[in-house]
N, C-alpha and C positions, 0 to 999 in steps of 0.2 A: 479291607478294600484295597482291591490294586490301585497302586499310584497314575493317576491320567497325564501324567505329562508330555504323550503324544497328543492326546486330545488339546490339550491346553495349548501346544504351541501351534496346533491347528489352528482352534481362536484367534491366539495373538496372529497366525501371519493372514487371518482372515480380514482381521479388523485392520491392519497394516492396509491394507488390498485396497479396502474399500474408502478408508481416510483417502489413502494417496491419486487412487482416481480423479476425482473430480480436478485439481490442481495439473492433469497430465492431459485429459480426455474432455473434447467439448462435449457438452450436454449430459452432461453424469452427475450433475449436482446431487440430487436424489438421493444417491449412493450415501451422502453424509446423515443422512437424515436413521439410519439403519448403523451405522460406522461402529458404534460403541456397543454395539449389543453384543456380538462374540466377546469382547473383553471383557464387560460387565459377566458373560455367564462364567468365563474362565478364571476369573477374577473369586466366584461366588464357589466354583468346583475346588478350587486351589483354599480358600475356607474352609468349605465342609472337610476338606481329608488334611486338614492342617497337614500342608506342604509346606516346609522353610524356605526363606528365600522366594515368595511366591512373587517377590513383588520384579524381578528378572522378567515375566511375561507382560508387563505393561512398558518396562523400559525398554525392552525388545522391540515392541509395537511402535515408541514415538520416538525410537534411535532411527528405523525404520521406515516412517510416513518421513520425518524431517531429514533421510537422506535420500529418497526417493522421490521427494518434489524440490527440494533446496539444494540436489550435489553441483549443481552448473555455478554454483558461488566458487568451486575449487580454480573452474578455469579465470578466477581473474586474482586467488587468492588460495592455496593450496589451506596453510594454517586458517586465515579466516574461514573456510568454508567450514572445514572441518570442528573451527569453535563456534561456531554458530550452527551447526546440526545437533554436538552436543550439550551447548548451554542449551538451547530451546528445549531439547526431549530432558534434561535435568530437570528444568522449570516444571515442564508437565507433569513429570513422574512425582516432584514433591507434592503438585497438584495432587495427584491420585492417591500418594500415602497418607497425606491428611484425610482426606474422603476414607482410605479404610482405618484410621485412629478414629475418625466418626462415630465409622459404622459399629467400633464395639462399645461406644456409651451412647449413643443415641438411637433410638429408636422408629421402627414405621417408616417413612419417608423421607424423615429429617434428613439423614445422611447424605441421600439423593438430591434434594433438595441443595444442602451444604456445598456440593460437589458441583452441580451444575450454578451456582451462585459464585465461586469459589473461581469456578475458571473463566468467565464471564467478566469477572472482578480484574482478574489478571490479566486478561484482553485489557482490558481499559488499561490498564497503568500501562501498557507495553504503548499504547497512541498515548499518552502522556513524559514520560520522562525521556532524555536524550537519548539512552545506551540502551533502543528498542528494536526487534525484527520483530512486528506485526504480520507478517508474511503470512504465515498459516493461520491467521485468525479463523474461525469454524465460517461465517458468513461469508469468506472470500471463497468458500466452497463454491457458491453459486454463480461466479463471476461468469464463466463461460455457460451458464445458466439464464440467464438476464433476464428470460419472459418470465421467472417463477417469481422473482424476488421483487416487482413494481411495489410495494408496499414499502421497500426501502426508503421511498419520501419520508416516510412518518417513526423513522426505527433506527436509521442508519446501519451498518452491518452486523452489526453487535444484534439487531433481532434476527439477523439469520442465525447466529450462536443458539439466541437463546430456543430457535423453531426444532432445532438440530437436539437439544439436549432434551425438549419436551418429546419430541417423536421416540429421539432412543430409548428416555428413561418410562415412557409409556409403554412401549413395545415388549422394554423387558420387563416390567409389570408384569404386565397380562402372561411370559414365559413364567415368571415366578408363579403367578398364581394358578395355573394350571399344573405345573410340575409340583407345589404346593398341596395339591388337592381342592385350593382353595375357588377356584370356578365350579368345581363340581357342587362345590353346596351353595353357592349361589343362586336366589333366587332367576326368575328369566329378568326381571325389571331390572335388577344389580348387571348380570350379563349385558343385556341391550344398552345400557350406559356405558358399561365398559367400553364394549364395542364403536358405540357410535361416538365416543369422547377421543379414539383411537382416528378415527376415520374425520373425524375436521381438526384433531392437532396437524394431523399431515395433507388432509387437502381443503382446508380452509384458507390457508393462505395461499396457497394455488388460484383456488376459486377467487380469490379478493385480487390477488396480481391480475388474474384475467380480466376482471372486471376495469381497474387501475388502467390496463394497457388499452383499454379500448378507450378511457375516458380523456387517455393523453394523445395530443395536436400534434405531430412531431413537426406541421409545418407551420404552427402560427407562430403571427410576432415577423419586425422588419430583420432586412438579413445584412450581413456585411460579409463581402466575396473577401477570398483567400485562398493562396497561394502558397503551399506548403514545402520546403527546398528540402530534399533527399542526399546530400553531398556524397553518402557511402565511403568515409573513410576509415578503413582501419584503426581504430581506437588505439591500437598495438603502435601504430607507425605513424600515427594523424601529427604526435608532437619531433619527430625523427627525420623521419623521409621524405615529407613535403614540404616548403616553407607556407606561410602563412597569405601571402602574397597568390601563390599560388591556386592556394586551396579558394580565397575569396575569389581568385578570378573561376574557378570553375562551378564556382555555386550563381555568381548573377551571370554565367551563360546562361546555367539552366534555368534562372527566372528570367533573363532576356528571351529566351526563347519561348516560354511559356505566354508572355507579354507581348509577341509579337498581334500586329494586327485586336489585337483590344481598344477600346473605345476608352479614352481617359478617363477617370473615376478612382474614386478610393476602392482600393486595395492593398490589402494586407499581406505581407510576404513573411514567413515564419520559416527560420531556422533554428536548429538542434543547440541543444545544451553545450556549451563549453565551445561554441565553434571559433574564436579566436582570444588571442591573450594580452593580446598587442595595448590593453583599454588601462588607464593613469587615470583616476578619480580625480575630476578636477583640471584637468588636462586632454579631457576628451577629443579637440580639435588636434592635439599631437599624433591620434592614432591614425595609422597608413589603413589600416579596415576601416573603421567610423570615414575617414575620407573616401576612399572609394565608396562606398557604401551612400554615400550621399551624394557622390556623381552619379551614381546609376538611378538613383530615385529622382533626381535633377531632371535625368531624360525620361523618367514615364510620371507627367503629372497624376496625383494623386495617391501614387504607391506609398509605402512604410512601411518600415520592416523591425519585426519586431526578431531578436535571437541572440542566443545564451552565449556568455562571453566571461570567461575569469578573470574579474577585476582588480584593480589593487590602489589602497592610500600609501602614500608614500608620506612619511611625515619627517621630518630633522629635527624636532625634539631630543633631548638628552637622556628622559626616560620616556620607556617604552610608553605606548598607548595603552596598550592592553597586554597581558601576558601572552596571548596567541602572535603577538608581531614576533616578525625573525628581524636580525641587525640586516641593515644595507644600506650601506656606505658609511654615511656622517648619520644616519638616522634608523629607521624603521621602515619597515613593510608591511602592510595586513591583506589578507588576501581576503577574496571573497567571489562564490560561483553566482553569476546575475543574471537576468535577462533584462533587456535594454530594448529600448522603442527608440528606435531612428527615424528622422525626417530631415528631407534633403537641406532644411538649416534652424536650428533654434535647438537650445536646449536637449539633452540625452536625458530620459525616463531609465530609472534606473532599479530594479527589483533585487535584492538580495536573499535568495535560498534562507531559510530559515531552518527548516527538518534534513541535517546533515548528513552522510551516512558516517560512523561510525569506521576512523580508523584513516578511512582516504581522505574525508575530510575535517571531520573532527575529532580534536583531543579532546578526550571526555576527563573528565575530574583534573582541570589543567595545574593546578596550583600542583598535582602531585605527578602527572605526567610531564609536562613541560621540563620541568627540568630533569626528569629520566631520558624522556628523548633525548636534548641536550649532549646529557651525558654519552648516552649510546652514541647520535650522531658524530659526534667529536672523536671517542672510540673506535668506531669504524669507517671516518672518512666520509661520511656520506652528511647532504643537504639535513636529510630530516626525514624519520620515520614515518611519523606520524603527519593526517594533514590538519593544517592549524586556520581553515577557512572561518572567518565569521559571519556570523548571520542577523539577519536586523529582527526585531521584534517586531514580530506579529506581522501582518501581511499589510502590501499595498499593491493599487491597482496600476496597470499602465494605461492611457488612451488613444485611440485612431479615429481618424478621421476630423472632419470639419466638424462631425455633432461632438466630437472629443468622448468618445464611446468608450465607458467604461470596461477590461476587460480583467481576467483574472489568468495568471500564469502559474501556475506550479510546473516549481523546476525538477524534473527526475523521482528521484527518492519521496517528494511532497505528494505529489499525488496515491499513493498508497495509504493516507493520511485522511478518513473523511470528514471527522469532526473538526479538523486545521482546515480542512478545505472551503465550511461553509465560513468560512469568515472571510473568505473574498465579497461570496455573495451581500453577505451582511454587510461587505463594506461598499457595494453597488455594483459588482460585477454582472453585466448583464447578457456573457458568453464566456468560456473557459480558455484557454489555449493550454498545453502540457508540451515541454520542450524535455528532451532527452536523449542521453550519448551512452545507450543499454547495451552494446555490442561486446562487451568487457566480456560476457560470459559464453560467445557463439554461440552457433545455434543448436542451442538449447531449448528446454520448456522456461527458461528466465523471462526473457522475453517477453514470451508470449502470455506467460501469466501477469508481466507489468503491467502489458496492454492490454488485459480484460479488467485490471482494476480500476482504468478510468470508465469503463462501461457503469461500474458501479457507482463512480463519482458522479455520469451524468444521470442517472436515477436520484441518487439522493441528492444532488442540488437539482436537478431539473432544469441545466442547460446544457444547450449545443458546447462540444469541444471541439477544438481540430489541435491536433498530437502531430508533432514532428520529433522522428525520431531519426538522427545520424544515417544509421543502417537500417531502418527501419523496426517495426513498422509504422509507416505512419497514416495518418487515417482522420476522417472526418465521422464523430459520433453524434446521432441526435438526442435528443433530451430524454427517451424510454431505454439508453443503453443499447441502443442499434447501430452497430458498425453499415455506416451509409456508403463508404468505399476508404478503399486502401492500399497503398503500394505494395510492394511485393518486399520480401528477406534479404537484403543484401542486393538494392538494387539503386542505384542512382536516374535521379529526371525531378517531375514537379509532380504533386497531384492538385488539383483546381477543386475550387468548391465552394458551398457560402454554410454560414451558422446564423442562425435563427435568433434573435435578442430574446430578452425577456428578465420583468423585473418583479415575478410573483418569486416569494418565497414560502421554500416546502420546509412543513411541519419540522422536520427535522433541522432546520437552517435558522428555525425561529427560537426551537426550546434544546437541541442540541442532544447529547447521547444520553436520552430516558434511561433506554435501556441498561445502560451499565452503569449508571447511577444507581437505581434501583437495587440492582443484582448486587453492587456493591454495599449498600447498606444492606442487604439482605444477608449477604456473609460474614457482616462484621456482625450484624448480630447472632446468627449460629455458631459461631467462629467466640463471642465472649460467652455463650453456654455452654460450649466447649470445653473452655477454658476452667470455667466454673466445676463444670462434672468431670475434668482432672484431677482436681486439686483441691476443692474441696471433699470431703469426706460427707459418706452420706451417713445420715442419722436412721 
């Protein structure tokens, strides 16, 4: 038999195609739900004609989906992008090789089974441990999807994974069993199961989101108006070419303006992630922003503003605080990216980023990097490679207003986070806000795929957000994942709006990520019969 390896890399760059859609294209979720089945047949063809080296067709396929939805990481990091296209498709690939070590001592379905548990498992540890890009998780497929996935409440994204692995590994079923022979001796009772078990994995949950979306209010519950600031700087030049001074007077223009002619009352003014630096832990009345910033709230009774600001302890201790502090002066420094609730006098609310990104801000495995940065930096002159931000444990809420209104902030990088995310709720958050300074990568699909993954956060918590983003976009979402309006790409002004309260919590925010609990003990257990029918000898 002639060797198909045109046919095969037809597959793989089919399945490439169709992964990578829905991550590029709104409304092509769909498309994931089909993703695996060219691979799985090329996979299966590249078996039967024992082809070497078969396994180049699958790392073809996820070198390819994770540089075609993830290359916009070069523009803020050449090397980073590039080790993060191929750690991730490495990751998958060993995925895949274990699934075919599987498939030659296990039998039937096992393997399939193995495979879609296996990476479902590893979704979760990627939202679990420090040194994670959850980016491509299978469920984030749906993000610019929204109306499919309303069952999110009870599943979190991880049941989009597991909808995706059922659909494909059903679909290619029923090819097996036809190219098998095996449908034609089917009785019709065997068929019509087949068939119709095919037809509600893939539109059942269709059917049950439609149903979901209609039973969800997007307007009940009291509301708290808000004020979103769009500054549009340059992320390249925002620390360089502007002073700080500057930059604060041209942001409460545009909330001065915004506020013109309004009627006194609480409102909330929300700025971007990192917007000044100027902020001393401890010292807060020292900062020339935190002052002005509480003049202007001074002249419009009722306002507050809540926005992200790189904070820092400064300590004079002899030893360090932590390993992450840098020396300065007689002491210590520790850094930390926050967001902070202002009011024109009393006390600064202060939130510290927990979920870092990797590299800009945090030193991962520090006791062994720290002092290699160290080394390097001293070497070549420079501050410090690596960013050495720290983060608080576990999440807290900020409040506004006279009711002192619970609210939940995730900073940038955290929202991509959903199972971190309910723990706002859990701790009383009873509206989201998402502050972010995502311009690093231009316009790109980066972006635009950050901001459909709060779409998902507000399904699966089931509140209002309102997202202020530096350059955009920024946007006010209601509680079913519905973009209710939003600035434009790279544009400076306000956009006005209110978020809807509420203090039910969804399924998923009460018992947390089922799903990949589950999936996880379900591969640790195929994963030790594995193990077993390796290495054990059979009798």
């Amino acid at each position: 038999m002639r060797k198909p390896q045109t046919l095969l890399w037809l597959l793989t760059a089919l399945s490439a195609l169709l992964l990578s859609l829905p991550w590029l294209v709104p409304h092509t979720g769909a498309l994931a739900l089909v993703a695996f089945v060219p691979l799985l047949v090329a996979d299966a063809v590249a078996e039967q004609c024992k082809l070497r080296a078969a396994w180049v067709y699958p790392a073809a396929a996820f070198v390819a989906w994770n540089a075609a939805t993830t290359f916009w990481v070069c523009n803020a990091t050449v090397g980073g992008g590039i080790f993060a296209v191929l750690a991730n498709a490495a990751q998958m690939l060993l995925v895949w090789l274990l699934f075919r070590l599987a498939r030659r001592k296990m039998q039937g379905v096992l393997p399939y089974l193995f495979l879609a548990a296996m990476w479902i498992a590893w979704e979760r540890r990627y939202f679990a441990v420090d040194i994670s890009w959850p980016w491509l998780t299978l469920g984030g497929a749906f993000a610019q999807s929204i109306r499919s996935v309303q069952w999110y409440e009870y599943t979190g994204t991880l049941g989009g994974s597991l909808w995706i692995w059922a659909a494909n590994l059903g679909i290619y079923g029923l090819i097996v069993a036809v190219s098998d022979g095996l449908w034609q001796r089917w009785n019709g009772l065997a068929r019509g199961c087949a068939s119709v078990g095919i037809v509600l994995v893939i539109a059942g949950p269709l059917v049950a989101s439609k149903l979901i979306w209609n039973a969800v209010d997007p307007q009940a519950g009291e509301t708290v108006d808000v004020v979103i600031g769009q500054p549009n700087f340059d992320p390249y030049q925002k620390f360089t070419s502007m002073s700080q001074a500057e930059q604060t007077g041209i942001l409460l223009d545009e909330f001065g303006r915004s506020l013109e002619g309004r009627a006194a009352g609480p409102v909330l003014l929300l700025a971007p992630e990192t917007f000044t630096g100027d902020l001393v832990l401890g010292r807060s009345g020292e900062s020339p922003t935190v002052q002005r910033i509480r003049s202007f709230l001074g002249g419009h009774p009722g306002a507050e503003m809540l926005f992200g600001a790189s904070t820092y302890d400064i300590s004079e201790t002899h030893a360090a605080p932590t390993i992450l502090a840098r020396p300065y002066g007689d002491g210590w420094i520790v850094a930390h990216n926050s967001a902070v609730m202002a009011r024109p006098e009393g006390p600064l609310e202060v939130y510290h980023k927990s979920k870092l990104v990797v590299g800009t801000e945090l030193t991962p495995y520090p006791r062994i990097f720290v002092p290699l940065d160290n080394w390097l930096s001293e070497k070549m002159g420079v501050s410090g490679l690596m960013g050495r931000c720290v983060g608080q444990d576990g999440v807290s809420l900020l409040h506004f207003g006279p009711a002192r209104t619970p609210l939940g902030c995730a900073v940038c990088y955290e929202s991509v986070y959903g199972e971190y995310c309910t723990e706002y709720v859990k701790a009383g958050a009873q509206a989201m806000t998402i502050i972010t300074n995502d311009a690093w990568w231009g316009d790109t699909p980066g972006y635009r795929q950050h901001l459909s993954y709060a779409c998902l956060r507000a399904v699966e918590l089931r509140r209002d957000i309102a997202r202020c983003g530096n350059t955009g976009i920024s946007c006010f979402i209601d509680r079913r994942g519905e973009i209710v309006s939003q600035t434009g790409w790279w544009t400076r002004g306000t956009l006005a709006g209110e978020v809807h309260l509420s203090t039910e919590q969804t399924a998923f925010v009460r018992h947390g990520d089922i799903v990949g609990r589950v999936c996880t003990l379900v591969f640790l257990l195929l994963a030790a019969m594995l193990v077993v029918r390796l290495f054990l000898p059979r009798r």
